[in-house]
C-alpha positions as CSV (number, residue, x, y, z in Angstrom):
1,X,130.3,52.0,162.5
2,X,128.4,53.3,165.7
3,X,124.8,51.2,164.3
4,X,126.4,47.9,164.2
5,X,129.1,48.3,167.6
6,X,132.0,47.9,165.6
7,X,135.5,49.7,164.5
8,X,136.1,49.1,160.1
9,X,139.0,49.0,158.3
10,X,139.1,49.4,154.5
11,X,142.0,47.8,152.5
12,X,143.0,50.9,150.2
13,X,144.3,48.4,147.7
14,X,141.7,45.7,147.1
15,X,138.9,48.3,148.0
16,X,137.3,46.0,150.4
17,X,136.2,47.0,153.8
18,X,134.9,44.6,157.0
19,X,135.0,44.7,160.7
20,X,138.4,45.6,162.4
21,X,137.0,45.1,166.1
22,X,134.0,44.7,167.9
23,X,132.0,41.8,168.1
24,X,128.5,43.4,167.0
25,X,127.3,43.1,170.4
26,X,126.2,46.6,172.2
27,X,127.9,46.4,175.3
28,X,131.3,46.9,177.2
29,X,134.0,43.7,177.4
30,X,137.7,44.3,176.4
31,X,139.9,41.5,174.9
32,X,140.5,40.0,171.6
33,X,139.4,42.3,168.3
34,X,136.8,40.3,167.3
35,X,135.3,39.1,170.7
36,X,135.3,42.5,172.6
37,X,132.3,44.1,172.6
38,X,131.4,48.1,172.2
39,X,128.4,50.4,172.1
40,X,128.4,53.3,169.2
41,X,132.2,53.6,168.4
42,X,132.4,57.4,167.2
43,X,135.3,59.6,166.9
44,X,138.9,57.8,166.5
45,X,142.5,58.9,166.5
46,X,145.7,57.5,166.7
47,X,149.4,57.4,168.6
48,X,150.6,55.4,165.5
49,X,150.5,51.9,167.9
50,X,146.6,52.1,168.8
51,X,143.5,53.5,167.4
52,X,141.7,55.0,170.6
53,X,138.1,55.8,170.5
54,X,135.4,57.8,172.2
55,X,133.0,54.5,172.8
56,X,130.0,56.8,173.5
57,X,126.9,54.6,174.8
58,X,129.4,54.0,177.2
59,X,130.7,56.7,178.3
60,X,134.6,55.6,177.6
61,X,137.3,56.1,175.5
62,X,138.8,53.2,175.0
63,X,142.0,51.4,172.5
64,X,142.3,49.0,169.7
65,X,145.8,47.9,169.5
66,X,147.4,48.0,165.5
67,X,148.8,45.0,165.4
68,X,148.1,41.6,164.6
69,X,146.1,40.1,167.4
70,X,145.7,43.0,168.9
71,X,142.9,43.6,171.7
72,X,141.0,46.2,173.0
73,X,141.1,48.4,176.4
74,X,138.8,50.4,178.1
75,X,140.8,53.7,179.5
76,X,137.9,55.3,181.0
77,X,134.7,54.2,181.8
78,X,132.6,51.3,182.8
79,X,129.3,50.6,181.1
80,X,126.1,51.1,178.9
81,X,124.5,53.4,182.5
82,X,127.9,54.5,184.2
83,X,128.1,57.9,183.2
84,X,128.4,61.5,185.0
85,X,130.9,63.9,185.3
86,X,133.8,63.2,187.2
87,X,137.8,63.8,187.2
88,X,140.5,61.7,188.8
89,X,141.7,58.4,187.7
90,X,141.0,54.8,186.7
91,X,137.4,53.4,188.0
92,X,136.3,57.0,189.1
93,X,136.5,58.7,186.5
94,X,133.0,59.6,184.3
95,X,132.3,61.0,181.4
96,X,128.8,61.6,179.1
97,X,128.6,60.6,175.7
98,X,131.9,61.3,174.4
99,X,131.9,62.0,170.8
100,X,134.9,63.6,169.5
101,X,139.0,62.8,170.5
102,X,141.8,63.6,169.4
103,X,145.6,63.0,170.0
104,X,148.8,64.9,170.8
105,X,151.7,64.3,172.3
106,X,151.0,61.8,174.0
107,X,147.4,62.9,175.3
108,X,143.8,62.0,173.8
109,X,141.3,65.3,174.2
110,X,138.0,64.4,174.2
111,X,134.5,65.8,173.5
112,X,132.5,65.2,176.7
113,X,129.5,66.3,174.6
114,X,126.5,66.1,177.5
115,X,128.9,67.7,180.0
116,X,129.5,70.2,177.2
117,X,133.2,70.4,178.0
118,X,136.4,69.4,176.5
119,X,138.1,66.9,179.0
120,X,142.3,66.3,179.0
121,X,142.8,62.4,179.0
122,X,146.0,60.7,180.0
123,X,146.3,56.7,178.6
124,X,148.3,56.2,181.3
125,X,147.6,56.7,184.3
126,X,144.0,56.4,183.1
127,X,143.2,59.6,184.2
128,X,141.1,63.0,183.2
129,X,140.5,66.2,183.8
130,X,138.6,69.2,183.0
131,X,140.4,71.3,180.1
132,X,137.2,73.9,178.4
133,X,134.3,74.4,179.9
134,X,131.7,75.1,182.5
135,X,129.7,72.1,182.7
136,X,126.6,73.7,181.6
137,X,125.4,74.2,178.2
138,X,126.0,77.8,176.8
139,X,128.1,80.0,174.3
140,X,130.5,82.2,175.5
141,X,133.7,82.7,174.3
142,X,136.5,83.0,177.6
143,X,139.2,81.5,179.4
144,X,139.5,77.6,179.5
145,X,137.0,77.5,182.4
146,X,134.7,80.2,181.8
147,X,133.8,79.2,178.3
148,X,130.8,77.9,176.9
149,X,130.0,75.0,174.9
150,X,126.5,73.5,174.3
151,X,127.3,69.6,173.4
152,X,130.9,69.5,172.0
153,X,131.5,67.2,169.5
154,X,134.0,67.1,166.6
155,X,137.6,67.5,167.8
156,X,141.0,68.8,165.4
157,X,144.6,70.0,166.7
158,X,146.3,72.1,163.7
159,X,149.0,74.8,164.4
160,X,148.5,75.6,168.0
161,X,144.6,75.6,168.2
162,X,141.7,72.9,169.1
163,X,139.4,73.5,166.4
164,X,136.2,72.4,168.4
165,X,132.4,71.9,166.5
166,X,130.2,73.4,169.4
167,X,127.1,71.4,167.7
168,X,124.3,72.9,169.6
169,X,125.4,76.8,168.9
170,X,126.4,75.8,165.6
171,X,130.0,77.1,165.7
172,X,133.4,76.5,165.0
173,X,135.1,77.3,168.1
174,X,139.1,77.7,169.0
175,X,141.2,76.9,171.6
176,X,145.1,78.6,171.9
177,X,146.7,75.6,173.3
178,X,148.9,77.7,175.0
179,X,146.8,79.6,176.8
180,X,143.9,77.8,176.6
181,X,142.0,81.0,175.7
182,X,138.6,80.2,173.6
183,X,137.1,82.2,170.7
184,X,134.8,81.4,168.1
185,X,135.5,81.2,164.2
186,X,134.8,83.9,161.9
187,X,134.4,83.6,158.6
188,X,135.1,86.0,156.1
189,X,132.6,85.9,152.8
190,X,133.8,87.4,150.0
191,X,131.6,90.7,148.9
């Protein structure tokens, strides 16, 4: 629920939903589920032992632990105006806007959707790194750095390819994970 700064939960079986984590407050504090505070929760995945999710007013992907009295953790980032575009580890580390993530094996790809590239995060050690993308909004259709994306957002990992929603050029585009080659989606009509 990105308006009201806070991660839901529905119970399937009674049909009731209500906040999961977050305290309503727009800002960036990690600790227990419902004191922690976020800013604009949007995409979420999970490892099967923590939801993690691209916290994008703040520029950080961050984890809710699925367990009872679990807490939250920021991964990457730092607050509501720390943002950029930077690689390495820990503190350094800056991304903009992150919108989509996704997990596998043991990784969380993310949609840095303002640096309009597709970023390679590591839990631990807290790091990241450029996967797709130039940096600069565009469409082209290339190797991992010499495609084009114009802001990123929705992320899915399905039989070998990143199925990426390149929002701005309003396209489906695909990564091989292998070799990280992109091209874009085409879509046969019947006549």
């Amino acid at each position: 629920m990105a308006g009201c700064h806070q991660l839901w939960v529905m119970d399937l079986e009674l049909g009731l939903v209500g906040p999961y984590a977050g305290s309503g407050g727009e800002s960036i504090s990690d600790g227990a589920m419902d004191q922690a505070t976020l800013a604009q929760p949007s995409g979420i995945t999970t490892d099967g032992n923590r939801l993690y999710f691209a916290d994008s007013e703040t520029s950080s992907i961050r984890s809710a632990e699925l367990e009872p009295n679990g807490r939250v953790r920021t991964i990457i980032g730092l607050g509501l105006f720390e943002f950029g575009d930077r690689d390495g580890e820990g503190h350094h580390v800056r991304l903009q806007h992150p919108l989509g993530i996704t997990y596998r094996d043991g990784a969380l790809y993310v949609a840095d959707t303002y640096n309009h590239k597709i970023k390679l995060i590591m839990p631990v050690p807290r790091s990241s790194e450029t996967l797709l993308g130039t940096g600069k909004a565009g469409y082209l259709d290339g190797g991992a750095l010499e495609a084009a994306f114009s802001e990123p957002s929705g992320l899915s990992i399905a039989g070998g390819k990143m199925f990426i929603a390149d929002t701005n050029n309003h396209q489906v585009r695909v990564a091989d994970m292998e070799t990280l080659r992109v091209t874009t989606l085409e879509l046969a009509w019947p006549d």
